[in-house]
FIMI-209476 format. One line per 3 residues: number of its first residue (from 0); for each residue x, y, z of C-alpha. Coordinates in nm, 2 decimals, m for minus. Last residue first. Layout:
// FIMI-209476
NUM> X Y Z | ...
This chain:
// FIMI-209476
109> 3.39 22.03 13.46 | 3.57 22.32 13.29 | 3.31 22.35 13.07
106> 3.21 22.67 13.21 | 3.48 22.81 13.32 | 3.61 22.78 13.72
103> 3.77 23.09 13.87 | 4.11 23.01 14.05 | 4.15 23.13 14.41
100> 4.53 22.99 14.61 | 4.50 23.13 14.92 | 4.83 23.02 15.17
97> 4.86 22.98 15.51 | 5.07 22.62 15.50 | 4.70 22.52 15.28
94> 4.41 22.70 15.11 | 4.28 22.64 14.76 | 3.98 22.84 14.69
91> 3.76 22.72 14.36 | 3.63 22.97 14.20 | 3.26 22.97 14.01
88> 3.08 23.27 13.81 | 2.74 23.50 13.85 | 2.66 23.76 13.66
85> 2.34 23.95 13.86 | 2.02 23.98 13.72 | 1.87 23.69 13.96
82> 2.04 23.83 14.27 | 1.73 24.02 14.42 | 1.53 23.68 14.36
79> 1.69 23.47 14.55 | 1.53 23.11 14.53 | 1.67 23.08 14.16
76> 2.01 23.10 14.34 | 2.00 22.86 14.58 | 1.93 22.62 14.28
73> 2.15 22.74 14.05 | 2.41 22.75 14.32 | 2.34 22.35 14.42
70> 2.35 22.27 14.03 | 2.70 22.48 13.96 | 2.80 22.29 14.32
67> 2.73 21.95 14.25 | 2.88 22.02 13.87 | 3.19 22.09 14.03
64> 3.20 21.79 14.26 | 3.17 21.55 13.95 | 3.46 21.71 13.77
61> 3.72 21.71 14.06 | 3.77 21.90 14.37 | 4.08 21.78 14.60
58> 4.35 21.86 14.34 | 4.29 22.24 14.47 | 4.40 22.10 14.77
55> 4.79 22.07 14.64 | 4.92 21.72 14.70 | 4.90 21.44 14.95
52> 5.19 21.57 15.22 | 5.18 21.99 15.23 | 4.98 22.00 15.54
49> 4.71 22.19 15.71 | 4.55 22.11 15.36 | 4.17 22.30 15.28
46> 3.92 22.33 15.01 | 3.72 22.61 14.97 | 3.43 22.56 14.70
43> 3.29 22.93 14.62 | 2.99 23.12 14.40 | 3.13 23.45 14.31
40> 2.85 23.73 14.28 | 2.96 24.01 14.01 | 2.69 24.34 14.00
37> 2.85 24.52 14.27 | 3.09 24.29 14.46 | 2.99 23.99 14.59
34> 3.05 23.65 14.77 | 2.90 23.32 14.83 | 3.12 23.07 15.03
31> 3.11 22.68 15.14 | 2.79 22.55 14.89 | 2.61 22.29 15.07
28> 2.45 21.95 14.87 | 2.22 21.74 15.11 | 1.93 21.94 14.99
25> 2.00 22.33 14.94 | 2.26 22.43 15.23 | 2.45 22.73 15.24
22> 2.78 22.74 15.39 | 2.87 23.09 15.42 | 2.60 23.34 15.23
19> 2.66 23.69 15.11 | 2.99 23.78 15.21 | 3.07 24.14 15.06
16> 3.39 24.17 14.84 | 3.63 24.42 14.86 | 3.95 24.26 14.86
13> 3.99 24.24 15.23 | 3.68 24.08 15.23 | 3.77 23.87 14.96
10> 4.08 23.73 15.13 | 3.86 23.75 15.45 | 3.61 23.46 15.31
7> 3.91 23.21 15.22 | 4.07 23.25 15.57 | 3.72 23.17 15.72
4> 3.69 22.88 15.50 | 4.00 22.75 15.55 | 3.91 22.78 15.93
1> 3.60 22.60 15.97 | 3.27 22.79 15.90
């Protein structure tokens, strides 16, 4: 994990969340977090500034790299069969000048 990742993991740690998997590969496509908490698993792209210059990191992920990761987590997914009942939603993790910035993608929102 590099280090935006690793902050993005303790903020749900420290919020009660359990780390399922941390850069998960299923082809050449790699999901950076999976997370859960009772029946709710979180499916997470961390994206990381060590600077403010070029924007806000959450800028980084756009519409194409959304629906890589909703197909790479359906996929990883239907391979884990103690999670199929579970409800499963997308965040995106913004990190940057120490910071965690989470907002939960919608369906659709790609």
């Amino acid at each position: 994990m590099n280090s935006g990742e690793r902050r993005a993991a303790r903020h749900y740690l420290l919020r009660g969340w359990r780390l399922v998997g941390a850069n998960q590969r299923v082809g050449r496509n790699e999901i950076d977090l999976i997370v859960r908490r009772g029946r709710h698993v979180i499916v997470v792209e961390v994206k990381e500034k060590t600077g403010d210059r070029y924007g806000d990191p959450l800028e980084m992920v756009d519409a194409e790299k959304l629906r890589r990761v909703r197909r790479t987590a359906q996929a990883w997914l239907a391979s884990r069969s103690e999670l199929a009942d579970l409800e499963v939603s997308f965040e995106v993790v913004g990190v940057s000048l120490g910071r965690v910035e989470r907002v939960r993608v919608e369906p659709g929102d790609e």
